[in-house]
C-alpha positions as CSV (number, residue, x, y, z in Angstrom):
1,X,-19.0,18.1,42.6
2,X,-19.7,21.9,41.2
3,X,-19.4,24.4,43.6
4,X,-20.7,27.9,43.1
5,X,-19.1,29.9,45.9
6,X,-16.8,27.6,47.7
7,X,-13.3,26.9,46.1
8,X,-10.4,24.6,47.9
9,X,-10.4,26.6,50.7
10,X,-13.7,28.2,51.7
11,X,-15.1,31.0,50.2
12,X,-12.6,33.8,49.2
13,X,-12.9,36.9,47.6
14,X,-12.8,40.9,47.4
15,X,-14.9,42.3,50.5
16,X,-17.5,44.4,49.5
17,X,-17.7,42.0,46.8
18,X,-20.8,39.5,45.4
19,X,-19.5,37.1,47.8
20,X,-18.0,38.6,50.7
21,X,-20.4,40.9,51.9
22,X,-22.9,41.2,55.3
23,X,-25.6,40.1,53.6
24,X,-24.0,37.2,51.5
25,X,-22.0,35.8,54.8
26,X,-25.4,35.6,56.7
27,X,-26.8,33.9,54.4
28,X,-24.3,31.5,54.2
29,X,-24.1,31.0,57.9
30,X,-27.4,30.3,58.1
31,X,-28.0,27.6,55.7
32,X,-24.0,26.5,57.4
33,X,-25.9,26.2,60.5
34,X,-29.4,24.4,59.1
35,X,-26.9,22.0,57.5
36,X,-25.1,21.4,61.3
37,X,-28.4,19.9,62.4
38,X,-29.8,23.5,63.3
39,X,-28.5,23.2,67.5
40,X,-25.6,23.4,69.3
41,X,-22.8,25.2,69.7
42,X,-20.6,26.8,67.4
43,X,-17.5,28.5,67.7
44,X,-16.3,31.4,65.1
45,X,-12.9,33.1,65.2
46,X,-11.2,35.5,62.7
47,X,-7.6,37.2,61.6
48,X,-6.9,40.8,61.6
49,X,-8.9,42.1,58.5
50,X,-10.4,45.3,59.1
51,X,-14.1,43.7,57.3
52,X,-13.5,40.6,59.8
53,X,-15.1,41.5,62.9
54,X,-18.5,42.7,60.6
55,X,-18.6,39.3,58.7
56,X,-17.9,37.3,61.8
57,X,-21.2,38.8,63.2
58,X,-22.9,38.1,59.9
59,X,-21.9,34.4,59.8
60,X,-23.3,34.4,63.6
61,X,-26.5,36.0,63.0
62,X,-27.1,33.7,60.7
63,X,-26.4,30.4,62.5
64,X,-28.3,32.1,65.2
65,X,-31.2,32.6,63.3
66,X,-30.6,28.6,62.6
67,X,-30.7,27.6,66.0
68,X,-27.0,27.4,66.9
69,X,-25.4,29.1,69.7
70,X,-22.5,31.0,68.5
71,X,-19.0,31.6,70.5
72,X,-17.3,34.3,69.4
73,X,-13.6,33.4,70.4
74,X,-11.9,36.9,68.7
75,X,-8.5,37.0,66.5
76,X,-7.1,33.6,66.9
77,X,-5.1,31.3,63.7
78,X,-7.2,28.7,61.9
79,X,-5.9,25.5,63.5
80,X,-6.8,27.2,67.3
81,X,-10.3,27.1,65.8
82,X,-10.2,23.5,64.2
83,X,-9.6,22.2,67.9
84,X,-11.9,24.5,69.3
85,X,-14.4,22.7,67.8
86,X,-13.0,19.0,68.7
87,X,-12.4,20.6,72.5
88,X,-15.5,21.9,73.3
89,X,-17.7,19.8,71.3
90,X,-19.1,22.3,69.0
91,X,-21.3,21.1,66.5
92,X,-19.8,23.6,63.9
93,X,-16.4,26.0,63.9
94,X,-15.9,29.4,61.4
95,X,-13.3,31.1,60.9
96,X,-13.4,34.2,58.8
97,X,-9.7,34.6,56.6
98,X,-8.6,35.1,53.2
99,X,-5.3,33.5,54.3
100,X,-2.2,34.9,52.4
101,X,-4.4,36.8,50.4
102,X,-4.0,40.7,50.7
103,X,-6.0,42.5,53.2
104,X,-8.7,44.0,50.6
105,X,-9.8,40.3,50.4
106,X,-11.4,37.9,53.3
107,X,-13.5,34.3,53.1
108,X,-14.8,31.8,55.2
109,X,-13.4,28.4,55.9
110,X,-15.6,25.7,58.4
111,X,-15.0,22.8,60.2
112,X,-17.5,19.7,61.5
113,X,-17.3,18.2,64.9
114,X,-13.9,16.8,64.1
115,X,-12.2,19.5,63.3
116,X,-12.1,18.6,59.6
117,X,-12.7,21.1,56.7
118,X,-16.0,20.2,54.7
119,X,-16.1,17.8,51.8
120,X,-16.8,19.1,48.2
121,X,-20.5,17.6,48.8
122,X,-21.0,19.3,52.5
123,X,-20.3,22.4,50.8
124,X,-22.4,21.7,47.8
125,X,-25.3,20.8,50.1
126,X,-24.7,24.1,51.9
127,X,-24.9,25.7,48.6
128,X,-28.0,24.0,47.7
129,X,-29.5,25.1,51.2
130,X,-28.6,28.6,50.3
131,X,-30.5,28.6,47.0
132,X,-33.2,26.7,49.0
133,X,-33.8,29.3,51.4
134,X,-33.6,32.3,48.9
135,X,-36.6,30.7,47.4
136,X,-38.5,30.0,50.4
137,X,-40.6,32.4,52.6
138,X,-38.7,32.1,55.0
139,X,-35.3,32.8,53.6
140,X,-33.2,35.7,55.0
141,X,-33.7,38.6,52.9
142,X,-30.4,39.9,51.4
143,X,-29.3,42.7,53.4
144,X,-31.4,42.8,56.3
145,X,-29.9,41.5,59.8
146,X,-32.0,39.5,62.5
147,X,-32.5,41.3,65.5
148,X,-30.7,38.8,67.4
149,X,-26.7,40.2,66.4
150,X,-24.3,39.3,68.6
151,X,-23.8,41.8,71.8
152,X,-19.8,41.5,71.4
153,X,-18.8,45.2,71.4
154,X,-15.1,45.5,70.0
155,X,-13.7,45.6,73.2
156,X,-14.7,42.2,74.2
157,X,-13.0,40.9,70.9
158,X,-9.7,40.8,72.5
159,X,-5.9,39.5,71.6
160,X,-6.2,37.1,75.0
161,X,-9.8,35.1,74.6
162,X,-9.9,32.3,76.7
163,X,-9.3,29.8,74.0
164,X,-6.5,31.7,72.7
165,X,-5.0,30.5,76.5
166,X,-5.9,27.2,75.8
167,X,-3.9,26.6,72.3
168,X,-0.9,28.2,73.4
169,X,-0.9,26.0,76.5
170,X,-1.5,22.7,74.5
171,X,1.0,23.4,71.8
172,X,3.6,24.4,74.2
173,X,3.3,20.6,75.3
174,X,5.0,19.8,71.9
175,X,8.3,20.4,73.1
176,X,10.0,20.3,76.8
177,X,10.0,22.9,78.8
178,X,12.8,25.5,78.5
179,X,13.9,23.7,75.3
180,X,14.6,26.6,73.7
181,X,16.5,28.3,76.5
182,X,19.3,30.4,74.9
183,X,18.2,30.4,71.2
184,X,17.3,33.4,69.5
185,X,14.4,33.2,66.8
186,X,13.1,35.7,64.3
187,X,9.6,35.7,63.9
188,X,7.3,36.5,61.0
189,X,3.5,36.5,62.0
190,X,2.3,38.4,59.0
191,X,0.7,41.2,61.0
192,X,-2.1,38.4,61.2
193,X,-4.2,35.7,63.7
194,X,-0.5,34.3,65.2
195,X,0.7,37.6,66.4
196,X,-0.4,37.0,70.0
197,X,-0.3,33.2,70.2
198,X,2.9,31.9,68.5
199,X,5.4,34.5,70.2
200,X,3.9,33.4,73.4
201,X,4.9,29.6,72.7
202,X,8.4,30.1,71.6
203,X,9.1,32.9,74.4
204,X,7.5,30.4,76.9
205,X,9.9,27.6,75.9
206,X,12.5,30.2,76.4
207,X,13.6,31.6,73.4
208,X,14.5,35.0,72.3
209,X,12.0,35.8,70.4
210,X,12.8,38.4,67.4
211,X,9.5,39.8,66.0
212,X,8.9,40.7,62.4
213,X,4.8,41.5,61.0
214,X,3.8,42.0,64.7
215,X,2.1,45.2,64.4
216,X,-1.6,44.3,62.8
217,X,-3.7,47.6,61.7
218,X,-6.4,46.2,59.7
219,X,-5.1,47.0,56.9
220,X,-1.6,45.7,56.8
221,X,-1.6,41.5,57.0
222,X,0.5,39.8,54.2
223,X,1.7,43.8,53.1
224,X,5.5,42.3,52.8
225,X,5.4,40.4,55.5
226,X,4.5,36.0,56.0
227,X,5.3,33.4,54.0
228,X,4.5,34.4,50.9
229,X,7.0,37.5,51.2
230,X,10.4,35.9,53.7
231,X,12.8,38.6,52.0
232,X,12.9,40.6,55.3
233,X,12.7,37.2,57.6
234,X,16.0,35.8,55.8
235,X,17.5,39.4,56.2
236,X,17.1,39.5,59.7
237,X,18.3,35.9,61.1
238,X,21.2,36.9,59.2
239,X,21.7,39.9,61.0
240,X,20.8,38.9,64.4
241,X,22.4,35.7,64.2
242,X,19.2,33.6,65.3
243,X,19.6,29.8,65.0
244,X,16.3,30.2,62.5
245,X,13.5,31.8,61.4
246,X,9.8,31.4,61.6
247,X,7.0,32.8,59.3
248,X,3.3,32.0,59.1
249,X,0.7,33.2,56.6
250,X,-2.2,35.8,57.8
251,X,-4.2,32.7,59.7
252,X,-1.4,30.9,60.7
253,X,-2.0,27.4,59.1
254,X,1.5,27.6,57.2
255,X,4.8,27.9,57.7
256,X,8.1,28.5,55.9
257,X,11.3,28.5,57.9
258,X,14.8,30.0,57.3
259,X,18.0,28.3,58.4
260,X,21.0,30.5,60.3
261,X,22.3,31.5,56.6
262,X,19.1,32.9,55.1
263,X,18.1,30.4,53.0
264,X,14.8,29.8,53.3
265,X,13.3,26.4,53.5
266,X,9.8,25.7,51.7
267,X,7.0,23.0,52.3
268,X,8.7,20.2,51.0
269,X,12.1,20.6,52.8
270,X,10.4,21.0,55.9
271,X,8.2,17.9,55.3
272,X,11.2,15.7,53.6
273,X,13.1,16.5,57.1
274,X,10.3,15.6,59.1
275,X,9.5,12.1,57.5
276,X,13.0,11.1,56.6
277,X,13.9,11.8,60.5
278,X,10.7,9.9,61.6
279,X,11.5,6.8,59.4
280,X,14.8,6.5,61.1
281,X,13.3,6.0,64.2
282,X,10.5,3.6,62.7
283,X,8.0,6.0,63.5
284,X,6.4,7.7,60.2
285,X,2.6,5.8,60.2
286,X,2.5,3.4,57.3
287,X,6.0,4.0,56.3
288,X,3.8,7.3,54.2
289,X,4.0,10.6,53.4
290,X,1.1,12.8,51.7
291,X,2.2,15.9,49.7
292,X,0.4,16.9,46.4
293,X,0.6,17.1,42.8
294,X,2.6,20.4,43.3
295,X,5.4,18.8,45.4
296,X,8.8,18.5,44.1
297,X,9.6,15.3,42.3
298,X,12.8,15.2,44.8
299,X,10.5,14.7,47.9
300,X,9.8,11.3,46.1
301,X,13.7,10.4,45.6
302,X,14.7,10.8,49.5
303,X,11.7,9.6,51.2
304,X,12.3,6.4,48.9
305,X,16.1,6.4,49.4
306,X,14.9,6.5,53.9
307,X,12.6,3.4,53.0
308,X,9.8,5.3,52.7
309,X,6.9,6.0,50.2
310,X,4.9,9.5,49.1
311,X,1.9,9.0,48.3
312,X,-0.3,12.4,46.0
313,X,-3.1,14.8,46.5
314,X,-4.8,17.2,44.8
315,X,-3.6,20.6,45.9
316,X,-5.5,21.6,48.8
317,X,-4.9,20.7,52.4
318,X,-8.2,19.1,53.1
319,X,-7.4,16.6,49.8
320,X,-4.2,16.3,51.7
321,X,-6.3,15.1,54.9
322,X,-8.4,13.1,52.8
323,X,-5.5,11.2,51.6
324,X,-3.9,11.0,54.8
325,X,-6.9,9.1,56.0
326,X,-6.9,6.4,53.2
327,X,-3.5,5.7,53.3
328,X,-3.5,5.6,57.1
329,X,-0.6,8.2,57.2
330,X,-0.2,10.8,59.9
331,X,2.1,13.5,58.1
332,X,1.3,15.5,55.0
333,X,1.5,18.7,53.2
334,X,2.1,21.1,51.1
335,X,4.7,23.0,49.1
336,X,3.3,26.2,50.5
337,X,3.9,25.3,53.6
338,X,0.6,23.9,54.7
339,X,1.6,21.2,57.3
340,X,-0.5,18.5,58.7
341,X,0.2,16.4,61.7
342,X,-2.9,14.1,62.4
343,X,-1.8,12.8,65.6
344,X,-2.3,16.8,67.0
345,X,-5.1,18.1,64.7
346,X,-6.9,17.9,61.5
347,X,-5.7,21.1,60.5
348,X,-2.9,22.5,58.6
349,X,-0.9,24.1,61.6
350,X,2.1,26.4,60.9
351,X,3.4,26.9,64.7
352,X,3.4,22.9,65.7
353,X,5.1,22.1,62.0
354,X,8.0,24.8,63.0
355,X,7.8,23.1,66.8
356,X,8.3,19.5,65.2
357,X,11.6,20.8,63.2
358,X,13.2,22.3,66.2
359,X,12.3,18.6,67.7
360,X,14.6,17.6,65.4
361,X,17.4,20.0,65.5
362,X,17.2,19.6,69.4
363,X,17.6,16.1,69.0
364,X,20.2,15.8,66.4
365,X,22.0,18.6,67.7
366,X,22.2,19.6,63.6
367,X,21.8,23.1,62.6
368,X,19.1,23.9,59.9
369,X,21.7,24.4,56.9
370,X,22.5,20.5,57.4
371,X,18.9,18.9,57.4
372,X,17.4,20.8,54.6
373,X,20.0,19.1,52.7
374,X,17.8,15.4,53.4
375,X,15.8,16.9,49.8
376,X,18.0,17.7,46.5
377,X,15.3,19.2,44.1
378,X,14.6,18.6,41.0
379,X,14.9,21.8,38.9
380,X,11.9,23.9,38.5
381,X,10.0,26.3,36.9
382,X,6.6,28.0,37.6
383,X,4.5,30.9,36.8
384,X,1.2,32.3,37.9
385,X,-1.3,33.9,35.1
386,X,-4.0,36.5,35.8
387,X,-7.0,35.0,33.8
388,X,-10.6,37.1,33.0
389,X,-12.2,33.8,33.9
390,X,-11.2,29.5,34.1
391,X,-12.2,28.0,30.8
392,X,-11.8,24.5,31.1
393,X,-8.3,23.4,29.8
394,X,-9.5,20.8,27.8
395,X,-11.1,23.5,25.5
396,X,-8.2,25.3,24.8
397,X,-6.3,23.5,22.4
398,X,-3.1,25.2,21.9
399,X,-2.3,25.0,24.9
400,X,-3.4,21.6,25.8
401,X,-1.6,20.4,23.1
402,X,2.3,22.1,24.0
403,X,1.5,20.2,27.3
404,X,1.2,17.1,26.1
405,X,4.4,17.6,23.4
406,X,6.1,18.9,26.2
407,X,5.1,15.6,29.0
408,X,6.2,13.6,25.9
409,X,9.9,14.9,25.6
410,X,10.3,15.1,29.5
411,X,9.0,11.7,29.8
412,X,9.9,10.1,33.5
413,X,12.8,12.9,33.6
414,X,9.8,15.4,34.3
415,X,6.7,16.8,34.6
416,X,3.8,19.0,33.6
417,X,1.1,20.6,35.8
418,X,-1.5,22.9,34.7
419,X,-4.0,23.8,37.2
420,X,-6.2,26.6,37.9
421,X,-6.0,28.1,41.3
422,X,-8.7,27.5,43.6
423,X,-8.8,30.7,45.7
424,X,-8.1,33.2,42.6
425,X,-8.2,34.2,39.1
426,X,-4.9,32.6,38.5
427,X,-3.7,29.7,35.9
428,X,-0.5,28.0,37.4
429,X,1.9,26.4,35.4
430,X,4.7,24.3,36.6
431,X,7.7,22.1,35.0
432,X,10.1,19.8,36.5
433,X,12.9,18.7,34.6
434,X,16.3,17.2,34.5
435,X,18.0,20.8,34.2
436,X,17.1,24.5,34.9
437,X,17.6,25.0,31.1
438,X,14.9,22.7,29.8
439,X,12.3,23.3,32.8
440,X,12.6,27.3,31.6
441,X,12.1,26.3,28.0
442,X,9.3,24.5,28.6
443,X,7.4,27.0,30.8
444,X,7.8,29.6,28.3
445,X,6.6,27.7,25.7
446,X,3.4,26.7,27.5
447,X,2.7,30.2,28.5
448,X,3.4,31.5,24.3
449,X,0.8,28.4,23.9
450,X,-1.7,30.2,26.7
451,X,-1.6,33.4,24.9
């Protein structure tokens, strides 16, 4: 279903931008909170952006001027506010983030009752509700705020909120206590939402807890740090000698790991380890794991080899969830590092998938280095193109021609994906192959065919 402002994640964009802007975010929070039923509670948090506190009290004073009730629960990650939502019985939950993007951007990402991200037809129907109050007398008028803002002065929008208390307690639960008594950890929280919350989990299990990205100024999340940038992570469980390394994204829904050499392990590692170890004991949910399009072919290949089966999304964690549902699975993910675990929450959680690996390492008594080795990859090649805007593939024939020449020649040795990214002005290619030569080859020859 066509979307104008939402993508796979939420809305996303440059603050100060058409989209992600006071005026815009109220908007959207109201006709967010008309399509909630209009009453009840609903429960916003945010990362460390410096434009996050101001857009989290736009998206309020619009679902209060739509009859909801809104909870402001401060800097907290994305998953915290997915079970906020379940917990309290919310009838909505926010939560303002641009994720990994840089700290010039920021978006909006909601969840229902459940705890679940909206379908592509919730959002649309938020869309619609938007265009229909524009129209309507009694529309919000773009750039004027209600009188009813939120009170919260900055001081009130604290590291330690009350919920913030309650997911650090409930994850905790994932693993005994003092499990981690005598291990040293290096961890990367991306100068963003987990900088409070997952240091207290791992220090309260009894680690030694090295911090990297743990300074937030507003200005600073993802600069180098998270995920997307493990350089200085890899560096330093090398040089401390920590068993491994942790590091989330700037909202904390994903997580890459590094084992005690410095090699860092990816979304499919971490989820080929998880599965493979949980068919052993007969306990992965309908024998299933979810991972998307994007996925390494070799995920296939050792789940298989365990007695298992993978089963495909589109890229996006909610498709993910989606998926997970049908095929009544309880793991999934992504490549990135987006890690769902169904029997905990709806949400992609990057603290409780770093939680379930140590689970494994305690009870195997195997060091990382060994268990990454459960996945041999196929080789690889991929690339990400700044576009001016996302013509359809279809209609640009060139290229959609190399791609089929090139699925042709790769045949079920390989494979081909093309795909615009949903959160920015990016064309991804990727190519899977029998060697490193052949994938390069053919990703260069697609990207010749783009231009």
């Amino acid at each position: 279903m066509k979307r104008n402002f939402f993508g796979t994640d939420g809305v996303r964009g440059s603050y100060g931008g058409p989209l992600i802007n006071t005026a815009f975010f109220e908007r959207l929070g109201r006709a967010a909170g008309l399509w909630a039923g209009g009453s009840g509670a609903v429960v916003l948090g945010r990362d460390t952006r410096q434009s996050g506190e101001a857009l989290l009290r736009a998206a309020a004073s619009g679902l209060l001027g739509a009859g909801l009730k809104p909870r402001d629960l401060g800097v907290l990650p994305t998953p915290a506010v997915s079970l906020a939502v379940r917990m309290s019985g919310a009838a909505l939950g926010a939560m303002v983030t641009a994720s990994h993007n840089p700290a010039s951007d920021n978006g909006i990402k909601f969840f229902r009752r459940d705890g679940q991200k909206l379908t592509d037809g919730e959002e649309a129907r938020i869309e619609a509700l938007m265009q229909e109050g524009a129209q309507s007398e009694e529309g919000i008028r773009e750039g004027v705020m209600p009188s009813k803002l939120l009170s919260h002065s900055r001081e009130q929008l604290t590291w330690h909120d009350p919920f913030s208390d309650e997911y650090v307690k409930l994850v905790s639960t994932l693993l005994p206590p003092g499990a981690l008594k005598g291990w040293r950890v290096v961890l990367d929280t991306a100068n963003g939402a987990t900088c409070a919350t997952s240091p207290a989990v791992l220090a309260g299990l009894g680690a030694e807890v090295i911090p990297i990205g743990n300074a937030p100024d507003g200005r600073n999340i993802n600069d180098g740090v998270g995920s997307e940038h493990p350089g200085k992570l890899a560096s330093e469980v090398v040089a401390s000698g920590a068993r491994l390394g942790v590091a989330h994204d700037g909202d904390g829904d994903r997580c890459v790991l590094c084992d005690e050499f410095g090699a860092v392990l990816d979304g499919d590692e971490i989820l080929t380890i998880l599965a493979v170890d949980a068919l052993g004991r007969g306990a992965l949910a309908a024998r299933t794991l979810v991972v998307t399009v994007q996925s390494n072919l070799g995920v296939d290949a050792a789940v298989e080899a365990a007695g298992g089966r993978v089963a495909r999304a589109p890229v996006g964690d909610r498709y993910v969830v989606e998926r997970m549902l049908a095929e009544g699975a309880t793991l999934g993910g992504e490549s990135s590092g987006h890690l769902i675990f169904s029997e905990f929450s709806p949400s992609g959680d990057g603290l409780v998938a770093a939680l379930k690996v140590i689970g494994v390492m305690l009870a195997t008594g195997r060091p990382l280095s060994e268990l990454r080795r459960m996945l041999r990859k196929f080789p690889q090649a991929s690339e990400s193109v700044v576009v001016r805007e996302k013509t359809p593939i279809e209609q640009l024939p060139a290229l959609t021609e190399a791609i089929h020449t090139l699925e042709a020649e790769l045949g079920s040795k390989g494979r081909v994906l093309v795909r615009y990214s949903g959160t920015e002005p990016k064309l991804r290619f990727l190519v899977e192959g029998p060697t490193e030569e052949i994938t390069r080859a053919g990703l260069a020859r697609l990207k010749a065919a783009l231009k």
